[in-house]
N, C-alpha and C positions, 0 to 999 in steps of 0.2 A: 457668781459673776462680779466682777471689777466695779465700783464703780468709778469711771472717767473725772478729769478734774473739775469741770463744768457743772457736774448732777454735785459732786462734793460741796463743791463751792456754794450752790443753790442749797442744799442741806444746810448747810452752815450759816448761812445768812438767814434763813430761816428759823433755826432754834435761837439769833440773837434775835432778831425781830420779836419773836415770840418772847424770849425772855425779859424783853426791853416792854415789851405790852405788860406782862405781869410787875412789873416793878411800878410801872405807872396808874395800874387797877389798886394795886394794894397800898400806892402814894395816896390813891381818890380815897380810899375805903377811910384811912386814917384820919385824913384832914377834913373831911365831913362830919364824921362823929366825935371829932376833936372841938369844930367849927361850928358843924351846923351847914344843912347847904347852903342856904342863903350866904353867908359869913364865908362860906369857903371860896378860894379863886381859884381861877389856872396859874396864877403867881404861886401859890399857896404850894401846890398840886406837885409845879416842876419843883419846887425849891425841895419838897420831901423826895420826890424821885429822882434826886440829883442830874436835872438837866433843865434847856434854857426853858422858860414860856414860848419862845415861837419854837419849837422842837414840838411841841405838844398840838400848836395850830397848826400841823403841816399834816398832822394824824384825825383832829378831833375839829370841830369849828365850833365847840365851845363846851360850858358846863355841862349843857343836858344832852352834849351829843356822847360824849365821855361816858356819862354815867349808866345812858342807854345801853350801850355795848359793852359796858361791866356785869349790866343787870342779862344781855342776852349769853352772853359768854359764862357766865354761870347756870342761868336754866338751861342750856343745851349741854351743859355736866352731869346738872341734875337729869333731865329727860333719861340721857344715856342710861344711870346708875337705875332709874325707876323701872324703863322699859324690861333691863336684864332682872330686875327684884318681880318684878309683877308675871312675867313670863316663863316662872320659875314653876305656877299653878294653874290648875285647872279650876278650883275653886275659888269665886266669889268673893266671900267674905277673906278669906286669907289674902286672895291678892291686892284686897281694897286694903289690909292692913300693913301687908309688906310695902305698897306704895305709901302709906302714912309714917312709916319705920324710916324706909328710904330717904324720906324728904327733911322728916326731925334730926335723923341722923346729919344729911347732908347741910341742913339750918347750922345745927352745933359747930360742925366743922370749917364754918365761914359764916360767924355769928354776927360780924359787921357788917355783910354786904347786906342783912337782914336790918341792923338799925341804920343803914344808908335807907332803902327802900323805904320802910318806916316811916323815918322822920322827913322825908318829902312826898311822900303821900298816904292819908288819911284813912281813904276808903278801902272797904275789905274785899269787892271786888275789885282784884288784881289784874285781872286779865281786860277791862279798861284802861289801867294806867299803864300796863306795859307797851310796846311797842316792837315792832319788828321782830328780832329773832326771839324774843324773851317772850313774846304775845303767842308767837306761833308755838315753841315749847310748851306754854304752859297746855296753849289749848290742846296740843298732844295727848299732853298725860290724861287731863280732863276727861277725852274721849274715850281715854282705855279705863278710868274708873267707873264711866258711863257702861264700859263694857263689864266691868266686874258687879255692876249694880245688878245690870240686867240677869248676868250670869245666877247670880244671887238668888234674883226674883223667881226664877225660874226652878231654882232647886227648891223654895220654899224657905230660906234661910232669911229672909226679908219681905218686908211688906209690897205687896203688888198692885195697893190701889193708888199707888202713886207712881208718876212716870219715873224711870232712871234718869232723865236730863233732870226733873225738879230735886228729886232726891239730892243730885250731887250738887245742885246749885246751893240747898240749904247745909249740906254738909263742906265747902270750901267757903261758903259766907263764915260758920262757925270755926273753922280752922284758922282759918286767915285771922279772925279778928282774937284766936288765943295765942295766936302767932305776932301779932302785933303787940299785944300786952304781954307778953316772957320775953321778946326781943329790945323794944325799947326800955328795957328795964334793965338788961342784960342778959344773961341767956338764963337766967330762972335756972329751974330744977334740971336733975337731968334727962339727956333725952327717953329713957326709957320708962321713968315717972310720968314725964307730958304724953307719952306715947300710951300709956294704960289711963291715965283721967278722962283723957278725951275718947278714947276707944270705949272704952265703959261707957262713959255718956250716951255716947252715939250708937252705938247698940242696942241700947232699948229704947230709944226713940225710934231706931230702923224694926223692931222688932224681932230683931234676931233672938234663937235660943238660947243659945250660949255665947254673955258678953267676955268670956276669956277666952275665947278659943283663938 
């Protein structure tokens, strides 16, 4: 089927839209950890994305609106890539690590918006500082590792005198905060190093059999 000038045109104006968002997320990402956010402007911001300051107020109503919908527009990437990595098994433990594979992988591959995050907020629970679509992503994933815990429990692959919401509470308090120390640093080692330290670790703390599987 054809499409008409009208749907075209709407097409087209949408992938500049869109392309003109991405020029301006990856202006933010730059002049933040260039800057610092405190230190960085929306002067800052357009002057890198080659366009005016008020071009930027007509989209955003300021620094921390910006940056929220940089942070959500990346978790609703990641979600996507996690939902198809985790969906891929029926077990447990493999899915709980295919979503940790998922997420270091997807950290490495956009390792700024990670020292943006960072260095404006402190705390390792994440899913307080976020907001709107970046809050609801997360707690997404959250619930499907909640399901891989359970899943887990239940085959014997982990320990069952603890709930799966506590489990996973102490197990993204620990990620987060080794996520925070390899990001603000730079991206550390690489992801499949950070991805076996920490899976070892947390494996026989969960008590699982086999911390390589």
């Amino acid at each position: 089927m054809k499409m008409n000038s009208d749907s075209l045109f709407a097409t087209l104006k949408a992938k500049r839209r869109e392309a003109a968002a991405e020029t301006v997320f990856q202006a933010a990402e730059q002049v933040i950890v260039d800057k610092g956010f405190e230190g960085a402007t929306m002067q800052d911001i357009a002057r890198r994305a080659g366009c005016a300051a008020g071009t930027l107020y007509l989209y955003f109503r300021n620094k921390e609106d910006l940056i929220s919908l940089l942070l959500g527009r990346h978790m609703r990437r990641m979600e996507k890539l996690f939902r198809d990595a985790v969906g891929k098994s029926e077990d447990g433990l493999v899915r709980l690590k295919k979503g940790f594979q998922t997420c270091l992988d997807y950290c490495h591959q956009h390792h700024l918006v990670l020292r943006v995050y960072f260095s404006t907020n402190s705390s390792p629970d994440m899913e307080s500082q976020l907001k709107g679509e970046a809050r609801e992503a997360y707690a997404n994933m959250k619930a499907l590792d909640i399901e891989s815990i359970r899943r887990a429990q239940q085959s014997g692959q982990v320990r069952a005198d603890i709930a799966p919401e506590e489990l996973v509470e102490f197990i993204y308090g620990l990620f987060n905060s080794a996520l925070a120390r390899w990001f603000l640093r730079g991206k550390g080692s690489d992801a499949k190093a950070q991805l076996e330290l920490i899976w070892s670790f947390l494996v026989q703390g969960l008590g699982a059999e086999n911390g390589t599987r």
